[in-house]
Structures are given as C-alpha cells and as structure tokens.
GUSE-372720 format. One record per residue (C-alpha): residue number from 0; residue in one letter; x, y, z. Coordinates in Angstrom, 2 decimals. Layout:
<atoms>
 volum marlum       X       Y       Z
   NUM      A       X       Y       Z
...
</atoms>
This chain:
<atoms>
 volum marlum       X       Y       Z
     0      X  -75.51  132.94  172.26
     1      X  -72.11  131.79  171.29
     2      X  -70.30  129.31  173.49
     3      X  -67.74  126.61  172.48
     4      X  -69.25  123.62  171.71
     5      X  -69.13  120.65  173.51
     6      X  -68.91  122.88  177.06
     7      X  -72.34  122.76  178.55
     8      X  -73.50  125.72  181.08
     9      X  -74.90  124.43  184.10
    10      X  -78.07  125.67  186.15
    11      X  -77.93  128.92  187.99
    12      X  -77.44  127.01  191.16
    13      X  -74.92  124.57  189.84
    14      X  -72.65  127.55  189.01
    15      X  -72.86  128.86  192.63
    16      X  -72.00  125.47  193.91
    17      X  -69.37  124.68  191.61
    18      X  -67.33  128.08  192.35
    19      X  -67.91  127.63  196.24
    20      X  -66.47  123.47  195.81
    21      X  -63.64  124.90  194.15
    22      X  -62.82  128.04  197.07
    23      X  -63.16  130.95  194.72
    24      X  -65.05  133.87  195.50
    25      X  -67.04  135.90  192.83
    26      X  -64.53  138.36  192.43
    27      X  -62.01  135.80  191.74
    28      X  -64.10  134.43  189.01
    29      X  -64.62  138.04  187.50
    30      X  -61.17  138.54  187.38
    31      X  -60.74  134.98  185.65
    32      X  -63.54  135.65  183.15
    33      X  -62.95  139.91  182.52
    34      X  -66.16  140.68  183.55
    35      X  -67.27  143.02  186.82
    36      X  -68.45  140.89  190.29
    37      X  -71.61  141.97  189.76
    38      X  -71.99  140.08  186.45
    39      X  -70.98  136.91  187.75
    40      X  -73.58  137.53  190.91
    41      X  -76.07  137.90  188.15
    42      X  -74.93  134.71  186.19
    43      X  -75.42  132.79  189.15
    44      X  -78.87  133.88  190.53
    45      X  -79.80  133.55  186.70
    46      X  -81.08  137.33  186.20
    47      X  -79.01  136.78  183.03
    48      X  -76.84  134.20  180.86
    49      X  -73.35  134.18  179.66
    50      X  -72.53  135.18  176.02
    51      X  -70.24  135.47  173.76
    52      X  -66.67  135.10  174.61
    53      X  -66.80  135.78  178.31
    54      X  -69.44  132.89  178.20
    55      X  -67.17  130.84  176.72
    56      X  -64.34  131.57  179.15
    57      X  -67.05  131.22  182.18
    58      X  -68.20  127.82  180.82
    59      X  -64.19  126.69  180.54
    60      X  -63.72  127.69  184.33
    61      X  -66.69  125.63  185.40
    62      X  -65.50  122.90  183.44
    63      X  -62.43  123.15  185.18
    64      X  -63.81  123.09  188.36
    65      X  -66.04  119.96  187.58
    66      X  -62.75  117.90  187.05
    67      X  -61.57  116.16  190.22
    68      X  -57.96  116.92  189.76
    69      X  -58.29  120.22  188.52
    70      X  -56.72  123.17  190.27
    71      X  -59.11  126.11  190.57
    72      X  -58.14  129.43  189.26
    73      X  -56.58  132.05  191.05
    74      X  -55.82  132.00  194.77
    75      X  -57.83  129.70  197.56
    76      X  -60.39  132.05  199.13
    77      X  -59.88  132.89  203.20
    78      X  -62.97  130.97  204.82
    79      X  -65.64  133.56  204.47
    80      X  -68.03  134.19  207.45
    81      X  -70.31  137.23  208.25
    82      X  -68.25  138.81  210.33
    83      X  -65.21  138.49  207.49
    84      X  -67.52  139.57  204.85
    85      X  -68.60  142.52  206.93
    86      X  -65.36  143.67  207.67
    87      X  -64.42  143.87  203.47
    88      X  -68.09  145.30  202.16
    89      X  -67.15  148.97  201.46
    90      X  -69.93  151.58  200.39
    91      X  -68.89  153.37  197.38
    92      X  -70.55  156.33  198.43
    93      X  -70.94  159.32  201.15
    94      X  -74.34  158.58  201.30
    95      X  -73.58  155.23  202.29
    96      X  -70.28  156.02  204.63
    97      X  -70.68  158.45  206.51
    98      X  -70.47  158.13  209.92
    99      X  -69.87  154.38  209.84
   100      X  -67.07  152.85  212.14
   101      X  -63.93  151.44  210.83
   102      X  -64.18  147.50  210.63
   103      X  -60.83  147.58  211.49
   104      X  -62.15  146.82  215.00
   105      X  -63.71  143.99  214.38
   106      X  -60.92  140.84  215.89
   107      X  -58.58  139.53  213.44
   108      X  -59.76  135.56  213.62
   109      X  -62.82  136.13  212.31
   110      X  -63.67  132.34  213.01
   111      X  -63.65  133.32  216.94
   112      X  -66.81  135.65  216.52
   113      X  -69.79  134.66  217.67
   114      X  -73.23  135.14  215.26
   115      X  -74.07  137.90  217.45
   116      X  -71.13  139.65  217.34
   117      X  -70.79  139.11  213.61
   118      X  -74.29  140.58  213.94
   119      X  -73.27  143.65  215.89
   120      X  -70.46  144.10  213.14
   121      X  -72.78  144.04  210.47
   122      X  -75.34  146.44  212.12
   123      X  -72.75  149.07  213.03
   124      X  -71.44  149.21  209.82
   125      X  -74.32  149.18  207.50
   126      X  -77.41  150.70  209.87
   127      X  -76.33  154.60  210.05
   128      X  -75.39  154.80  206.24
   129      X  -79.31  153.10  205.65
   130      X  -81.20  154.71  208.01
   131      X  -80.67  157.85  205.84
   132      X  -81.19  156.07  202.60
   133      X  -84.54  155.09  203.68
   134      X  -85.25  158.72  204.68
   135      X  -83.93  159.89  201.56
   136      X  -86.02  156.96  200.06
   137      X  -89.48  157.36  202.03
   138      X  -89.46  161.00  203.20
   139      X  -90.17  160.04  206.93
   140      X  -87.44  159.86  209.79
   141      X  -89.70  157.80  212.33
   142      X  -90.23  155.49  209.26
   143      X  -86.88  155.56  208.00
   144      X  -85.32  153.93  211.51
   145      X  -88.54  151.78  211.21
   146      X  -87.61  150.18  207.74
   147      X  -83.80  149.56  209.18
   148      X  -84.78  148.20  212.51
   149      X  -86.92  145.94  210.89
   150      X  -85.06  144.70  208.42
   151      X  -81.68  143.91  210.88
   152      X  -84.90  142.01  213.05
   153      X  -85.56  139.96  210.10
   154      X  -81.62  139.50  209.21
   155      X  -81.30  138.10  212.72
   156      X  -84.27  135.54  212.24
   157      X  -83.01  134.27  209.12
   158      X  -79.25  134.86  210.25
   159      X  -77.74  131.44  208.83
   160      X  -78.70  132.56  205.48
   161      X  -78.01  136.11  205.65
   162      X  -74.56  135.05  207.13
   163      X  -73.75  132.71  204.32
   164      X  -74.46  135.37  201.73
   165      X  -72.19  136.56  199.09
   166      X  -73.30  140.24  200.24
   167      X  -75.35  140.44  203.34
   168      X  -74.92  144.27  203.20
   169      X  -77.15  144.16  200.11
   170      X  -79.33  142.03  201.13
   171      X  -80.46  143.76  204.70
   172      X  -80.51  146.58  202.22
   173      X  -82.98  145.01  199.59
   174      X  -85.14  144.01  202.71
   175      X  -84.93  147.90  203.95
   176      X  -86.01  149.57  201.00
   177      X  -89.35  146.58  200.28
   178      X  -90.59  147.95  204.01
   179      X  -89.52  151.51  203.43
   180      X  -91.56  151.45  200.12
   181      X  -94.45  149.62  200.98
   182      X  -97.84  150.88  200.25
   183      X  -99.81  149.50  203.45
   184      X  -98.05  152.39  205.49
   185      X -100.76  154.83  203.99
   186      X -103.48  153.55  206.05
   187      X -101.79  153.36  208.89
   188      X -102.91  156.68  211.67
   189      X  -99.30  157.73  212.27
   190      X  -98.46  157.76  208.62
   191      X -101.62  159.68  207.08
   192      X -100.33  163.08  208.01
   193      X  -96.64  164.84  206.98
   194      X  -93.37  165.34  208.61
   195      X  -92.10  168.68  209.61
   196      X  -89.68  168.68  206.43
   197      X  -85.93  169.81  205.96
   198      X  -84.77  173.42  207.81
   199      X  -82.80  174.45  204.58
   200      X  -85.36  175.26  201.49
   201      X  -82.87  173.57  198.65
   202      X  -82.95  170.18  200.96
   203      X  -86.96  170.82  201.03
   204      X  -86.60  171.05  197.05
   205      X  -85.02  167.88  196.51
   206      X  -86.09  166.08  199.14
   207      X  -89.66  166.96  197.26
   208      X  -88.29  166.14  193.78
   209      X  -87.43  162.35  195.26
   210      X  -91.08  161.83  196.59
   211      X  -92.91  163.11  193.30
   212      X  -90.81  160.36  191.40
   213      X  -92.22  156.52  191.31
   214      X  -91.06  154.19  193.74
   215      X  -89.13  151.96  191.57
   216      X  -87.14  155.01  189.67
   217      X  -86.70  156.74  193.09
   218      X  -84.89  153.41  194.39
   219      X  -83.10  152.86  191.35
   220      X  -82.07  156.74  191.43
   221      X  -80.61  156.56  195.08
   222      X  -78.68  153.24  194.73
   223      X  -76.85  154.44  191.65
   224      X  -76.40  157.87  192.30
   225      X  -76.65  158.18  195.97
   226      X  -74.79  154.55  197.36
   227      X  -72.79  154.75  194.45
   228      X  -73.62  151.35  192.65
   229      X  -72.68  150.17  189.60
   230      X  -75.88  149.40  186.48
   231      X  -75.58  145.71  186.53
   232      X  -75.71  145.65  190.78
   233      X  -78.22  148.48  190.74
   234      X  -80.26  146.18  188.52
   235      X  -79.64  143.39  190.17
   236      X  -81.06  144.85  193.65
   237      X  -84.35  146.02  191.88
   238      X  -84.41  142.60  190.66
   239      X  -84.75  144.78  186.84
   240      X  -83.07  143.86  184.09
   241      X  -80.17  146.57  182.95
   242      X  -81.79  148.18  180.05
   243      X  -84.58  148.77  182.37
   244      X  -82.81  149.86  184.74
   245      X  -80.36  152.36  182.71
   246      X  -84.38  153.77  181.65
   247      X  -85.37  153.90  185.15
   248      X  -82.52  156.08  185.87
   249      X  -82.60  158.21  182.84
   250      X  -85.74  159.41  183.59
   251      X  -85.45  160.28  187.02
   252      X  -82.58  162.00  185.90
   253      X  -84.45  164.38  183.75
   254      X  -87.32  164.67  186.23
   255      X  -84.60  166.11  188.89
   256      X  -82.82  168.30  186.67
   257      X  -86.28  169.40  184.97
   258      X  -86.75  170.52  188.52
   259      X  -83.11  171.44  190.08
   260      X  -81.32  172.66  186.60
   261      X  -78.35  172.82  188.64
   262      X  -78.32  169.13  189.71
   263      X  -78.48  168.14  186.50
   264      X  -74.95  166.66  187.07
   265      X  -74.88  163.33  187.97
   266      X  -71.62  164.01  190.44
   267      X  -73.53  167.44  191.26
   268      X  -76.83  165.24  192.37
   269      X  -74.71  162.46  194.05
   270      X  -73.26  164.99  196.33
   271      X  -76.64  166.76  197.18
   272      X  -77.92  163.69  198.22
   273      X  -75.05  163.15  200.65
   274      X  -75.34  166.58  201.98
   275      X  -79.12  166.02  202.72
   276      X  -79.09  162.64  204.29
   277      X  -76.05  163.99  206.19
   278      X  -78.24  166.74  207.61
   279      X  -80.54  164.79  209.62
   280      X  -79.33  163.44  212.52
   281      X  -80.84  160.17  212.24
   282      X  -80.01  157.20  214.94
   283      X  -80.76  153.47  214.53
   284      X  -81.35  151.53  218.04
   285      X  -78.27  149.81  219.58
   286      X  -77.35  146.25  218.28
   287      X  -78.81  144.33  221.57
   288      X  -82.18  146.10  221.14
   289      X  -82.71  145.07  217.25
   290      X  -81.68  141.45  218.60
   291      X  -83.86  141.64  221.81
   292      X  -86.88  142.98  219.71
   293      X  -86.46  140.26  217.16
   294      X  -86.72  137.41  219.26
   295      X  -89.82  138.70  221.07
   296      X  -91.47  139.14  217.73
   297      X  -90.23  135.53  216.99
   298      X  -91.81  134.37  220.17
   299      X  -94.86  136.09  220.00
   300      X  -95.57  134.97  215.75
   301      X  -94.73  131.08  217.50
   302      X  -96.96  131.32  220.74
   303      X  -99.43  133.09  217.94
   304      X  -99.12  129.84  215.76
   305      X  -99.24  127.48  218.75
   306      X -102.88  129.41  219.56
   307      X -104.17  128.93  216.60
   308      X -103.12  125.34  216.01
   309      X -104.39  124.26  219.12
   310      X -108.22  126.42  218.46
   311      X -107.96  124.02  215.04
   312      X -107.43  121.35  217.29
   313      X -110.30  121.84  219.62
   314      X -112.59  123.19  216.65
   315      X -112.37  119.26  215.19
   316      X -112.29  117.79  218.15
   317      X -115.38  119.12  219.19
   318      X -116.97  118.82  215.69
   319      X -115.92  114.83  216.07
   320      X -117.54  114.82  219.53
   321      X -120.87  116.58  218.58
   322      X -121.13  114.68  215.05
   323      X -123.66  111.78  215.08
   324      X -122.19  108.38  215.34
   325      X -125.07  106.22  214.03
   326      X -127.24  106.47  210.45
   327      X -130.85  107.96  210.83
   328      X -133.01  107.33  208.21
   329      X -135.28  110.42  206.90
   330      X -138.67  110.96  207.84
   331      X -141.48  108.27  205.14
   332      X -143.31  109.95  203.03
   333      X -147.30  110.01  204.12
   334      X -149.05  106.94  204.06
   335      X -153.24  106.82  203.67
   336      X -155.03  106.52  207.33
   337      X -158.54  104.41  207.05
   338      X -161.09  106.25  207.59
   339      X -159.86  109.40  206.32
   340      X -160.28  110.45  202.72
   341      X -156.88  111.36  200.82
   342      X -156.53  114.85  200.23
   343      X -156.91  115.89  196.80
   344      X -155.53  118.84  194.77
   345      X -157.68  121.68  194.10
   346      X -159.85  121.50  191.23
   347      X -163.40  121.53  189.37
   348      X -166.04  121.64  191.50
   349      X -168.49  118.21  191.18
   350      X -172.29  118.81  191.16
   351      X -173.13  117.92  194.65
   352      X -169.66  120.30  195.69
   353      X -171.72  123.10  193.81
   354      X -175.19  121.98  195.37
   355      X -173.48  122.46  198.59
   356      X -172.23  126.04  197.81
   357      X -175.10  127.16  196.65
   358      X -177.13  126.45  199.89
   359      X -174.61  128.19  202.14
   360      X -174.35  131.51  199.66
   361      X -178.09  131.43  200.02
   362      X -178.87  130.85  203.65
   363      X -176.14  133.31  204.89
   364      X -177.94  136.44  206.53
   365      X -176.89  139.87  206.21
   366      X -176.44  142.45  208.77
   367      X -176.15  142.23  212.41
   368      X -179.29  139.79  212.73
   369      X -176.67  137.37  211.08
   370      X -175.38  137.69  214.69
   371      X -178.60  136.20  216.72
   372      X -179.73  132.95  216.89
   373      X -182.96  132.51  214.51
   374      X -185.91  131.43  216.28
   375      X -187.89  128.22  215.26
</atoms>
C-alpha cells in the first residue's frame, strides 16, 4: 500500500464524517480523487482501502478537511434530504426505469417535504422498477410485490436512517432482494407449489435459466446486467469483494449463454431481461398502504413485547411469592429406639439363626392338610 508518509488514513467512519463536516458529497470526492462514486462509498464503509496514488490523493483531501481553516474541495453540497436524494437517484437501466414517474414532480424546496412525502417520493420512484427485479430475481409475482412491500415497511420503521443515507434507493433495494431470496419461503403452504409461468416460451426459457442459477450469482447477474450497475457498486450491494464478484458474473454469464446461445451478449441479455420484467404487469400497493401496514406491524411487534415482558414479570413475581422465606433444615438421619434391636445388613447366618431354620423347613406340612389345623 503506498501512501505519502506522514498522512495517516483514518477509520472507515472517520472518513464519512470528515467528508460530511466539510459539505462534500461522494461524488465530489470522486471527482477530487479520479476514482468512480462507488469507490469512495466503498472506502468509507471499509469493504476496501485506498492505494496507491489515488490513496495518496484521498488521504491529502482528508487532511485537508481535518484543518480548521481549510477550504473543502470543490463546490458546497445543497443540504441533502430524502426527498432531494430521491429526486437525483437515476436507474441506469430499463429494467430499473420503466414505468417510473418523473421526479420532476416532486416540490422544488425540498426542505418543505414532510418524511412521508419524501417517503411517497421514494416509493413511487423506486417500487415499480423493483417489484419486477424481485420477480425476475425469485420467479414468483405474489412474492415479488411481497419482498418490495416489505422492504418500503421496514424503510419506513427505520426512516431516519434510510433518509440520511448516501443512497436510500440501494438500500430499500439490498433489503428487497435478502426477503426475495430467503430460504424460509420454501416451507411456507403458499410457496411449496409453482406459478403459472410466462405466456411467451423464450420468457419461460430465461426466466428458467435465472432460477437454475445460485442465489448469489443470480443477484449479482441482475444488478449488473439487468439495473445496469457498475462492478465495484454491484459488489458493494452483495457485500462481495470485486474479484468475486467479476467471477460471480462470469459464470452466470456462461450458464445463460450455455443455455440461450443467442443471449450470449451482454447488451443482448440486458435487453431480454427488460423485455421480460416489462411483460408482467406487476403493481406494488399505494404509498399510504405500505405506511399504514408498517405501523400496524410496529404496533403489534410492541404490544407483542409489552406481553411478554409483563408474563416475565408475573412469572418472577409469582416465583418470589411461592418461594420459601425461612431455612428448613433436612430430615436427621435415624437414631436407635430402646427396645428395638438395630437392623443389621444381611449376612452369615449364626448357629441358633440356622437352628431356627431348620425347625421351620422341617415342621412345614405338605399338601392341602397344611391347610387344617392339626389336632392335639
């Protein structure tokens, strides 16, 4: 790793902090440094560490910005919110746009919008474009609108992170394809039997190719050649690093083509996955609904907790009422009665034990007459 000496790189977290104290936004700094937005996301989550001499001109800008009186690079940012961030985020990719409204919309003063408008924006641009990834992704419609309605559900829960995010797109999107992919879906009774698949035969074929491929190279497949991501994003989603990742993708490339010659294309494949998500006419529940549903499901998990907190409560409490409050000492061992011989452990026979046998044995009768009372 080659960095100028004497410039020390700080933590993952310290690099975040130091570019946000300092108003620049992470494509700023990747124009500053010469390296893609992507790479500087993945230098501040730590996925990977700066080398060479774009390390050395990323470890001069944070030195820069850790001086007081300093002028950080480029341009101030805008104040970013949700509902500013939402309106910029652009899919590379038909898969991903089509069908999405303008956020040209969305008000100018992006301050003015409340969280669940910014909320709305987000969901109306992002949820039609990933309710067919996740198709494309799981092979189920019902489970496709599923995976999105749940993630936007868990967005809103955790909205003051999501809305603070460098790329909330991304990261509803992340939280989408975990459910979409999850293997606990198998046992459940609407899951264990198969969709009616696509009307056309070549969107059966490849829709088929996509299932027979692992999980982690079918996501990796779809978000570089179906959303249209970059390798160092695409890796950074699958949480993978890139030579993994440019494997991952590799492969599924040759188990496609081994399968569809003619998609062996890459800009052949991208568009056949556009024209098959297109096909289905797959609709994500209105903004209010997702909202609605995930503050019942937040009030139902917290009326759960209160439940069992107070059944813990009452458990010990009645445990603490029941216990006994004073010492009782265990039973004595046996102590010798007078007038009663201590019982001793089996043994030899003494003489006059023997004597003793030996009269009953002989004066037992045989037979029924052993029944009647002799006669004297």
């Amino acid at each position: 790793m080659t960095r100028r000496p004497g410039i020390p790189l700080p933590p993952p977290k310290e690099r975040r902090r130091l570019r946000e104290a300092g108003a620049l936004t992470q494509a700023q700094v990747a124009a500053q440094v010469g390296v893609a937005r992507e790479t500087v996301r993945a230098w501040e989550s730590g996925r990977t560490t700066p080398s060479g001499r774009k390390g050395e001109a990323y470890a001069r800008l944070l030195e820069s910005l850790t001086t007081p009186s300093a002028e950080p690079y480029g341009e101030p940012a805008a104040p970013r919110t949700a509902a500013g961030r939402t309106g910029r985020h652009r899919q590379p990719s038909a898969v991903a746009t089509a069908e999405a409204p303008e956020p040209a919309d969305a008000p100018e003063p992006a301050d003015a919008l409340t969280p669940a408008q910014a909320f709305d924006a987000l969901y109306a641009f992002c949820a039609p474009a990933l309710v067919r990834q996740t198709y494309l992704l799981s092979g189920r419609r019902e489970l496709a609108r599923e995976s999105v309605e749940r993630a936007f559900q868990t967005a809103w829960q955790r909205w003051p992170e999501v809305a603070v995010d460098p790329d909330p797109a991304s990261w509803v999107r992340a939280t989408a394809y975990e459910y979409a992919l999850s293997p606990w879906h198998r046992f459940r009774p609407r899951y264990r039997h198969p969709e009616p698949p696509p009307a056309d035969a070549a969107d059966r074929a490849l829709l088929d190719v996509l299932l027979t491929l692992p999980p982690s190279y079918r996501r990796t497949l779809l978000l570089h050649d179906g959303v249209g991501l970059g390798l160092p994003e695409t890796a950074a989603e699958t949480e993978a690093s890139t030579p993994a990742t440019a494997n991952r993708l590799l492969h599924a490339r040759e188990a496609v083509a081994a399968r569809l010659p003619g998609l062996a294309d890459p800009a052949a494949l991208h568009r056949r996955l556009a024209e098959v998500a297109s096909a289905e006419r797959l609709r994500a529940p209105r903004p209010p609904t997702v909202r609605l549903g995930s503050e019942r499901r937040a009030r139902f998990w917290t009326r759960a907790a209160i439940a069992f907190t107070v059944t813990i409560i009452g458990a010990t409490a009645l445990t603490v009422r029941t216990a006994p409050t004073r010492y009782e000492p265990p039973v004595p061992p046996g102590e010798t009665v007078q007038g009663i011989p201590p019982r001793v452990a089996p043994g030899t026979l003494s003489d006059k034990e023997l004597k003793l046998r030996k009269k009953l044995r002989s004066g037992t009768a045989h037979g029924p007459q052993r029944l009647l009372p002799e006669s004297r």
